[in-house]
N, C-alpha and C positions, 0 to 999 in steps of 0.2 A: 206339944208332941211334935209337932213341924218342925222344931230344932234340932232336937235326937232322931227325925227322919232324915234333915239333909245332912246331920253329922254324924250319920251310920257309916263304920267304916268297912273299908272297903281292898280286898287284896289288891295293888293293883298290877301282882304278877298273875292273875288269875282271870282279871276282865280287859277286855278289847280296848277301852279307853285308857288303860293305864290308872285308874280313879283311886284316889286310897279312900273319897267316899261318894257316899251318893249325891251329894254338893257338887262335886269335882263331877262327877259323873254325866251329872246334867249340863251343866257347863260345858261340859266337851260335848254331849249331843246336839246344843244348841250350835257350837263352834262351828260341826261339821254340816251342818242345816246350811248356815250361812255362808261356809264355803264351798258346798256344791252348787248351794242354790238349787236350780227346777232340775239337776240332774241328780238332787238329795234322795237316797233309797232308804227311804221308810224301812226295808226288811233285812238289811243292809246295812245299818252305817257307819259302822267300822269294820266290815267287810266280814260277817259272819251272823247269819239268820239266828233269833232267839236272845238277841240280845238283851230283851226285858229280863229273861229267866238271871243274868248277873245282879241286876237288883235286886229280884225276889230274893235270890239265894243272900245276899246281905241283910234285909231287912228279917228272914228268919232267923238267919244264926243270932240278931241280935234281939229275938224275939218281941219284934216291932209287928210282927202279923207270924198268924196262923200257919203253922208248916211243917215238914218234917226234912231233915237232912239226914241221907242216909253215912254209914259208915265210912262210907273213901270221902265223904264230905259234898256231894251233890245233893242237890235239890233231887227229893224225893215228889213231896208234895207241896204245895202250896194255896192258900186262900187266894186266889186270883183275883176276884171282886175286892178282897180289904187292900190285898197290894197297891194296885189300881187306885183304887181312894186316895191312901194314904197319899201315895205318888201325886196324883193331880193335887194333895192339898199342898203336901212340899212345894209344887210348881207356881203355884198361886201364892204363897209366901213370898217366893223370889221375888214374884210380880211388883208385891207392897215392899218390897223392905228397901229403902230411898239414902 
């Protein structure tokens, strides 16, 4: 399942990184970590608060976790906890794969 998590795709005229998925996604989160270093904004890092909610909102349309999108296409609802999960296993994948 940690495959079809990191190769969920992804608008990427829709999220802040540009991502077409959540691989790519992460990848650029990591990118921008590294290149601000200790002035890296956690709430912030491609310059606009809530940016987990672009993930979620990809992981439900591909109904990878629990959620609802409503009609103009936003994240209505979401399993926050499986997101999260899911998320950290993706991230721990990356870790191992050599």
């Amino acid at each position: 399942m940690t495959t079809e998590i990191l190769d969920c795709p992804m608008d990427p005229k829709t999220n802040d990184a540009q991502a077409s998925t959540v691989r790519e996604y992460l990848a650029a989160l990591l990118a921008e970590l590294w290149k601000a270093g200790e002035g890296f904004s956690g709430k912030r890092p491609f310059g606009n608060s809530g940016w987990e909610w672009e993930v979620y909102t990809a992981l439900v349309r591909e109904e990878l976790v629990p959620g609802v999108i409503d009609d103009d296409g936003y994240l209505d609802e979401v399993d926050q906890d499986a997101a999260d999960r899911v998320v950290r296993e993706a991230i721990t994948t990356l870790g191992a794969i050599r």
